[in-house]
N, C-alpha and C positions, 0 to 999 in steps of 0.2 A: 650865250644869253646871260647877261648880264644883272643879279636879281637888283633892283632898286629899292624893296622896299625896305623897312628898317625894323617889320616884324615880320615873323615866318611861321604858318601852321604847316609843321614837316611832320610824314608818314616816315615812321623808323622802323626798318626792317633788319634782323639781327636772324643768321641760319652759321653762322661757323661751326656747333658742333651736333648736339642732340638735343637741341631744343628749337623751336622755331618761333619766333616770338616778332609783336605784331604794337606797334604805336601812337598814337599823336600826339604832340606835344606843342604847342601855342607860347613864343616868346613871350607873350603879355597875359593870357593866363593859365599858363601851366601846364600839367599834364591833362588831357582830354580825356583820353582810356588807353588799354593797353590791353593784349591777351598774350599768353602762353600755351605752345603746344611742350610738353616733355617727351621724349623717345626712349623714357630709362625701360620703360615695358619691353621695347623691341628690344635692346639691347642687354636686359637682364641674364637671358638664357645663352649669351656668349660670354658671359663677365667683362665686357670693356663692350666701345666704341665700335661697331662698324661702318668705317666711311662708307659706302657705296649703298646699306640700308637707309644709312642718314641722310645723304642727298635725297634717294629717294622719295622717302619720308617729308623731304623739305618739297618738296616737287609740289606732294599728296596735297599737302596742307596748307602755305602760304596762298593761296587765291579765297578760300572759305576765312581764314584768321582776316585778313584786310579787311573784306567785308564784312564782317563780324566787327570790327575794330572799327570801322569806320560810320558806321550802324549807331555803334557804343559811346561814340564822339561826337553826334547827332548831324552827320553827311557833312563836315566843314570844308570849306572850300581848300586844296593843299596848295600851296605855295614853293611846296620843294619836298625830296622825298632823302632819307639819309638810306645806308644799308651797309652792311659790315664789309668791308672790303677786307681782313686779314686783320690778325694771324691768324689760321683755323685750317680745318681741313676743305682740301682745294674744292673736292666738289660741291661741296653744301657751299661754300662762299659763291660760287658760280650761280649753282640755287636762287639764291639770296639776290645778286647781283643783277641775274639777266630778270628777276620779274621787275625788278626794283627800276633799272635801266630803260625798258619797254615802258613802266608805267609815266617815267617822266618825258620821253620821248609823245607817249599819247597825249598827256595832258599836258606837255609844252612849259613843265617849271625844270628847273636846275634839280641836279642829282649831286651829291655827296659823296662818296668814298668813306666809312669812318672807321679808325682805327678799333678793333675791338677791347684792346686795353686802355684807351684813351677814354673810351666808354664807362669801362669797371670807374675808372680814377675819376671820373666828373658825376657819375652817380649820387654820391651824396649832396651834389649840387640840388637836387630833384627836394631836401629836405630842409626844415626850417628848424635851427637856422643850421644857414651854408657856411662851409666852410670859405674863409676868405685866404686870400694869397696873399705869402708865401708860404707853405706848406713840404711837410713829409711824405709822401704816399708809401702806402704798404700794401701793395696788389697781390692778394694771395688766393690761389687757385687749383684746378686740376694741373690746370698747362702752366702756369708762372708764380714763383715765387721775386716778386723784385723790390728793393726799398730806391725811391725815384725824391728827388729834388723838384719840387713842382713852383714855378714863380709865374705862372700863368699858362694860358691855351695855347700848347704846342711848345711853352716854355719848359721844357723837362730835363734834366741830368740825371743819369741811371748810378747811384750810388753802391748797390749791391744784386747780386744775382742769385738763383741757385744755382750749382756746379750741378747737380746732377737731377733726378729724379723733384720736383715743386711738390711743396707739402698735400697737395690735396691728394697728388696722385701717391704719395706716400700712403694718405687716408685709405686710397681703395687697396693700392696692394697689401696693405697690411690686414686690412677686414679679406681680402682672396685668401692669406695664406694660411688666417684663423677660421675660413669657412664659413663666414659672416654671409656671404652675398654682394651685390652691386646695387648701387654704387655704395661706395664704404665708407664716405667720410659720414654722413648720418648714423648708422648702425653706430659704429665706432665712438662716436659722442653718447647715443641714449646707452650703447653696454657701458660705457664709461663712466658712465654716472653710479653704477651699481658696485664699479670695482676702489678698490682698496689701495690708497697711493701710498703704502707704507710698505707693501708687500716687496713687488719691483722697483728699481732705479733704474732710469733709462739713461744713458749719456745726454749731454747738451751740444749737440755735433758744432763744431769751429769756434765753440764762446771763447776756446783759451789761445788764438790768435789774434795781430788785429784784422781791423777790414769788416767791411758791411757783406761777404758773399758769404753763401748758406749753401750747406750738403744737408738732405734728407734721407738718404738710399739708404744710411748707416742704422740707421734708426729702422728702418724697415728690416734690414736684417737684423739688428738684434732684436727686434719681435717675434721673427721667426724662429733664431737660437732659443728664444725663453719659453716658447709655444711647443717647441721638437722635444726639449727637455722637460718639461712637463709630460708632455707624451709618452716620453722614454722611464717616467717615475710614477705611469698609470693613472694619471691625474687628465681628464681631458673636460673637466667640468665647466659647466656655463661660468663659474665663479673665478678660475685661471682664466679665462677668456679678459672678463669683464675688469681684474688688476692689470693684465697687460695691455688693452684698451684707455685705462687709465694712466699707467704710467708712460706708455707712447702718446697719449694728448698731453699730458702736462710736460714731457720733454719737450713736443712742440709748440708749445704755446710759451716758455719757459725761452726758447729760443730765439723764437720770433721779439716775445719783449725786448731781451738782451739784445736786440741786434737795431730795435726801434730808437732802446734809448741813444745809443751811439749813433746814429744817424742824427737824431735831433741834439746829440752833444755838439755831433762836428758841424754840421751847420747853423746852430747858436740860434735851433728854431723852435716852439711850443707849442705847435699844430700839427694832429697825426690825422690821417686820412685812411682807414682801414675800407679797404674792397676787395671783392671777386669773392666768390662761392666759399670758400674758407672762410670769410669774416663773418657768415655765422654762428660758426662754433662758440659756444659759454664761454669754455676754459679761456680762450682765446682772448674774448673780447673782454672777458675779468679780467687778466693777465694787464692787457694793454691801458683797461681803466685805471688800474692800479699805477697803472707806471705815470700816466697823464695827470693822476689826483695827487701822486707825491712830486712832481716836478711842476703844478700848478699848474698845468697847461687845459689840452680838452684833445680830448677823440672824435672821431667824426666818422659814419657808417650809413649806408644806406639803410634802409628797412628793409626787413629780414627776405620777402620778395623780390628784390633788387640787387640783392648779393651775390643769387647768381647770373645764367645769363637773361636779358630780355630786353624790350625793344624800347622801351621809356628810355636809358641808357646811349642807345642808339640816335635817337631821334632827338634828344638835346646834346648829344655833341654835335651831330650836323647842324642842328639850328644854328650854334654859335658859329661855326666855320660858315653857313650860305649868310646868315647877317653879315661877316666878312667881307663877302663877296666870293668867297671862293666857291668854286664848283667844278666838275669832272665833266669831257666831253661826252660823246655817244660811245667811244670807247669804256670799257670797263677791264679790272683787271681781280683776278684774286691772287694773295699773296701767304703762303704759307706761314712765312715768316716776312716780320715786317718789326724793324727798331723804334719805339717811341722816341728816339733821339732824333729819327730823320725828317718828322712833322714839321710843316709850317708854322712858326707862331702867331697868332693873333696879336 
């Protein structure tokens, strides 16, 4: 089925990890509504992710969130339906996929596939104003740290990675190993605020080579080496907690600038694009303001809802790929792992 028309109200459905999030989105006016479910509750009392409670959980909830959302949107007619097809965990994308698949199947519009990081990086589209191409992306997350060459939809070159552990997931394991709680990158930020950046110095892991790839892991354990050692010299106070929360955000955020400006060095470009659940963070997005206001350029971020995952995101990258034309058969697939290098471009 071949869509013809040349706008699209698309139902965006987004289930990759612990959250389950529900949207519509109208090429000519914009976002209609959106809901969010969170799973951090079920998942607190294991300190991480359980795929198989997550699927679950996406099971419970995507039928009641649609209609809810679509309730919220005032019943518009859909034209096409997006839904995260990968990277994520396999069964929540399955989740995600088969209501998503059935529903276009019922009602007879074209279905989408949308990559989940392609989502994060077009996010700030959803804001005024949007950023225009050519652009830097800086996708930083639980799951990805990447700095991407963006020159349009599905137009991407992946300039840098993380080698090991993505800053976010740095966030939590570091709030685990200080007794923080889950998820860690929040805690981590409000202790942070309280702590004293004079006290520790954290490394700036890979500044002193070149290259746009990024290690985090390091940084995680020297938070633990300064946390054990405190511990070892009877110090285990809320106030050590809150300097090594501070000096582990400003190492990474310290990082990340350093490794932004070099990206927009080497390809001779003035537009940064900060997304995924990490571009939250203050430290961060000061860091990176800083760097955009002395190099005259400009930053660009979703609002602060949008940062991490949810289905606005979802549902206007599909629109742009079914206005394409493009669309997925009755088959559907989920994909653990999936390269923004291997997308189609518009």
């Amino acid at each position: 089925m071949q869509p013809s028309k040349t706008s699209f109200t698309v139902l965006g459905i987004e289930s990759s990890c612990d959250e389950t999030a529900v949207a519509v989105y109208d090429s000519q006016r914009g976002l209609l509504a959106h809901t969010l479910y969170s799973q951090i509750e079920l998942h607190a009392q294991y300190g991480g992710v359980v795929p198989e409670l997550a699927s679950r959980d996406h099971i419970r909830k995507l039928s009641p969130l649609i209609l809810q959302t679509l309730e919220a949107a005032g019943q518009p007619t859909i034209d096409g339906i997006a839904y995260t097809a990968g990277p994520g965990l396999i069964g929540a994308l399955l989740a995600g996929g088969a209501v998503a698949r059935s529903l276009a199947f019922a009602w007879n519009v074209p279905a989408i596939g949308v990559h989940h990081m392609e989502g994060h990086l077009l996010a700030p589209m959803l804001e005024d104003p949007a950023p225009s191409f050519p652009f830097i992306a800086l996708l930083v997350s639980g799951g990805h740290t990447m700095l991407i060459r963006v020159d349009g939809i599905g137009r991407y070159k992946l300039l840098g990675d993380t080698l090991d552990d993505a800053a976010g997931k740095a966030f939590d394991k570091t709030a685990k190993m200080l007794g923080l709680g889950y998820p860690g990158g929040p805690i981590v930020s409000k202790l942070a605020l309280q702590g004293n950046a004079e006290r520790f110095h954290f490394p700036r892991p890979m500044i002193d080579r070149p290259g746009l790839d990024m290690s985090f892991s390091g940084l995680k354990t020297f938070s633990l080496n300064t946390w054990q050692k405190a511990l070892a010299e009877g110090d285990n106070s809320e106030q050590t907690q809150a300097d090594i929360c501070r000096a582990f955000e400003l190492a990474v955020a310290d990082t990340l600038a350093i490794k932004c400006r070099r990206a927009l060095e080497q390809e001779n470009l003035n537009r940064l694009v900060v997304s995924g659940g990490v571009s939250a963070n203050r430290e961060i997005r000061a860091k990176l303001d800083q760097l955009m206001t002395k190099r005259k350029g400009q930053a660009f971020y979703p609002r602060l809802e949008f940062c991490t995952d949810n289905g606005a995101m979802i549902a206007y990258a599909g629109a742009q790929r079914l206005m394409a034309g493009q669309y997925n058969d009755l088959s559907f697939a989920a994909k653990a792992r999936w390269s923004l290098e291997e997308l189609t471009p518009l």
